[in-house]
N, C-alpha and C positions, 0 to 999 in steps of 0.2 A: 844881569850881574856881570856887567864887563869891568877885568882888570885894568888896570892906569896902563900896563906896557901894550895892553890889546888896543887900545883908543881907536890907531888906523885902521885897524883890520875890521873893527867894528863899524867903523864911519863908510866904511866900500862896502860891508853887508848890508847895512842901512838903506845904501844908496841903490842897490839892488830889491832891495825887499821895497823900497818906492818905486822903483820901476814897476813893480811887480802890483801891486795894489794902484797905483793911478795911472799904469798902464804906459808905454814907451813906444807908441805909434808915431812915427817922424811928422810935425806939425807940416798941416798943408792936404794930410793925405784924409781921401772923401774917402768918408764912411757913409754904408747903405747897409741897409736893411738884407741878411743876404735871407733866400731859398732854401728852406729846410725841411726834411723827410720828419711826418708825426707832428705835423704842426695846427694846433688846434684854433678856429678863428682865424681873422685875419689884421693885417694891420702889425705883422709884428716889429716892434719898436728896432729903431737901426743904433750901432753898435755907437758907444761917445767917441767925442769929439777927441783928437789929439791935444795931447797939454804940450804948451810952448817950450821948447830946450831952456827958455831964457828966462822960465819960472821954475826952473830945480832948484836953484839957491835954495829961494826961502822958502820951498817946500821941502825942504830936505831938514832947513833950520827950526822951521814951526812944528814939525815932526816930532823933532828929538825936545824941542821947548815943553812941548805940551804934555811929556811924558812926565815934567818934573812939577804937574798940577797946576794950580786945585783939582781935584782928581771929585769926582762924582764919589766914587770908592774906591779904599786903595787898591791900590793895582794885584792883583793877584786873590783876592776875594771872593769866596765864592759866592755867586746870583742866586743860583738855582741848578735842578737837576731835571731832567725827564727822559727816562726808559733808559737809563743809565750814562748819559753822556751831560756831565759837571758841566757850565757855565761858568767863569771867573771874568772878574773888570778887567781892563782895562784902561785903569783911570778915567781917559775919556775917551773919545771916539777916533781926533785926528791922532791921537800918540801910537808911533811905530817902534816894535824896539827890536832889535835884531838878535831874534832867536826862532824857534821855530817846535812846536810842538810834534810830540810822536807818540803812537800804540802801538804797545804790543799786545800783537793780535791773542795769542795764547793767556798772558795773564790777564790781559782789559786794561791794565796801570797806562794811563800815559805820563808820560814827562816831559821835559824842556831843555834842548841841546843848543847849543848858541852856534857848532859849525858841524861837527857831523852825526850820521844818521847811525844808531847798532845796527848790529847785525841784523837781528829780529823783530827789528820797528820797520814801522808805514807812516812812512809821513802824512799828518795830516793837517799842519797848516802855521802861517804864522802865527804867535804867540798870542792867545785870545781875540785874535778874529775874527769875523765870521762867518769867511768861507770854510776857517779850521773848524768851527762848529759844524756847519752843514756834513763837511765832511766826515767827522766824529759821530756823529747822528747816525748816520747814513753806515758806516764800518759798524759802529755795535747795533744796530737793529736790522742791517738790510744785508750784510756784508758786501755793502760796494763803496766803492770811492770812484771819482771823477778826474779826471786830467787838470793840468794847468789851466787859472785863466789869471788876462791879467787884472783884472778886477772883479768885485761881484758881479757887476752889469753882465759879464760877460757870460756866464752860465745858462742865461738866455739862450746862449747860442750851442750846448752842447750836446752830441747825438750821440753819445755814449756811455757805459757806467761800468768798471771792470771789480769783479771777484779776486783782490790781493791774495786768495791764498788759490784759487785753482788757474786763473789768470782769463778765466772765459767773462766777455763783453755781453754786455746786454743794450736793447737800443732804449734810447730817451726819449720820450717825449716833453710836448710844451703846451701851453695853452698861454693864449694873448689874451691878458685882463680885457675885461670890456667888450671880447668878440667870443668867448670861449663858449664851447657847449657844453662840454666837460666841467663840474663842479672842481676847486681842490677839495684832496685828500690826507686824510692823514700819511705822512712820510715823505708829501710833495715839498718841494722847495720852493719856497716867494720870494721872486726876484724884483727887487729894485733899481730903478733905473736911476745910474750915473747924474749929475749935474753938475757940471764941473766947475761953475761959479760959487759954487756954495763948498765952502772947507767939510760942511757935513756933512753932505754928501758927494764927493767929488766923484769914490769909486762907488755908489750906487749900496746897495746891502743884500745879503741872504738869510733868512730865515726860516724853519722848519714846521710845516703844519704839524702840531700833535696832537688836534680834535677842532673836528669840522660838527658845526649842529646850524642845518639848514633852517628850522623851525624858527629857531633866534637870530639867524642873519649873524652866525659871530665862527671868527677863527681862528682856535689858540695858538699862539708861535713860541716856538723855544730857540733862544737866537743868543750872539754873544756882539757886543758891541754894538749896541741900537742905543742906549743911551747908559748903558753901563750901572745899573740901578736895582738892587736887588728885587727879583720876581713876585708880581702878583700872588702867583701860586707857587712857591719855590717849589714844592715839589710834585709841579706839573707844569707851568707853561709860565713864561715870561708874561704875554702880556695878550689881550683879543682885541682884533678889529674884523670892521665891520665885513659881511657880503651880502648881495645882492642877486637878485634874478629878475631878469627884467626881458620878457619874451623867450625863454632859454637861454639867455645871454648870461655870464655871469662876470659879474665885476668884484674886486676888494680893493677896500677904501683903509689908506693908512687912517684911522678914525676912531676912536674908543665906540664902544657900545654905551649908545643914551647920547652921543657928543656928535654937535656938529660941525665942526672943525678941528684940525690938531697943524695949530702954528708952526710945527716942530718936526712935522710928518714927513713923509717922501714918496715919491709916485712910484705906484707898483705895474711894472710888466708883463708879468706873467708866472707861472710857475711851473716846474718841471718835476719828472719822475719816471721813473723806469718801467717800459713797456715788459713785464715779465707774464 
């Protein structure tokens, strides 16, 4: 809800907050796989690709387009809820709008600030999300949040989780889809991997385990911006795909349960969670 005389100031948050979601690595520079402490399996996926300088136009343009629909559902709508942390659309998936969601930690309220942060709020993400989900998740059930990344992809890569109100770290671990020995768990994070061809997934996705049932091969996620569509179970999990074991190994398949394809899917990484 930006004013007519804000327009500029808005258009340079904007242009930041896409930095920020598909990531502003100088095109050219090789990305690898890097070496990390608590790394489960092997094979773990290397970070994306740099996007061109020479494609921020119309990704800055298609951005703010897509915010003005057809929208899945309107924007600000709520999905669903699980263990206390609200889901809302997004309209759809590419649309950015430059604001930035916050909790306080004391009441649980979060809100929607367009440039600064209260006194007494925790940032926890842009505006519907879904790293601001994972993060929200994570603050009312775990008390942790996660540092900057510049995309979901990137959470793949983080070794740490800090307590906002005593300020002590905890470390992270990961497990590589497809090599992992470690099952996911409820509270882990599903990371999706970037593809930066595809508008749908360019920065990749984060989703929230919130029940694992090994027997059935299935794993509920509570996520915000996967396809903006009110939840399965609204009040418990957006939506279940499939897992697998196969030798100890364990894989998840973006895949409904009973389905064997999803046209519409994206490849998962791994998933992380705090070594406590």
């Amino acid at each position: 809800m930006t004013h007519r005389h804000s327009d500029r100031r808005a258009t340079w948050l904007l242009v930041l907050l896409l930095l920020i979601l598909v990531g502003c690595t100088p095109a050219g520079t090789p990305t690898s796989a890097p070496e990390l402490p608590h790394t489960d399996g092997t094979g773990l996926p290397p970070p994306a690709a740099p996007i061109d300088p020479l494609d921020w136009p119309a990704l800055i343009a298609a951005s703010r387009n897509a915010c003005n629909g057809p929208c899945e559902t309107p924007f600000g709508t709520v999905l669903g809820v699980a263990d206390g942390a609200e889901a809302r659309s997004n309209c759809v998936s590419t649309c950015v709008r430059p604001a930035r969601n916050l909790l306080d930690l004391d009441t649980g309220e979060v809100s929607v600030a367009a440039e600064t942060l209260g006194e007494h709020a925790v940032y926890v993400g842009i505006t519907y999300q879904c790293v601001g989900y994972a993060r929200l998740w994570w603050l009312k059930n775990r008390s942790l949040t996660f540092g900057d990344v510049d995309i979901a992809h990137d959470i793949l890569y983080l070794t740490e989780a800090t307590n906002p109100r005593t300020g002590e770290t905890v470390p992270l671990g990961r497990s590589v889809n497809g090599t992992a020995q470690r099952p996911p768990e409820r509270g882990d994070l599903v990371v999706y991997l970037a593809e930066r061809d595809d508008p749908e997934w360019r920065a990749g996705h984060v989703a929230v385990v919130v029940a694992v049932d090994q027997a059935r091969g299935v794993v509920a996620l509570a996520e915000e911006n996967y396809d903006n569509r009110p939840w399965q179970q609204p009040d418990a999990f957006a939506r279940e795909i499939q897992l697998f074991a196969v030798n100890g190994r364990y894989t998840l398949l973006d895949v409904a349960p009973g389905q064997h394809t999803s046209p519409d899917g994206g490849r998962i990484g791994g998933w992380v969670y705090p070594l406590e």
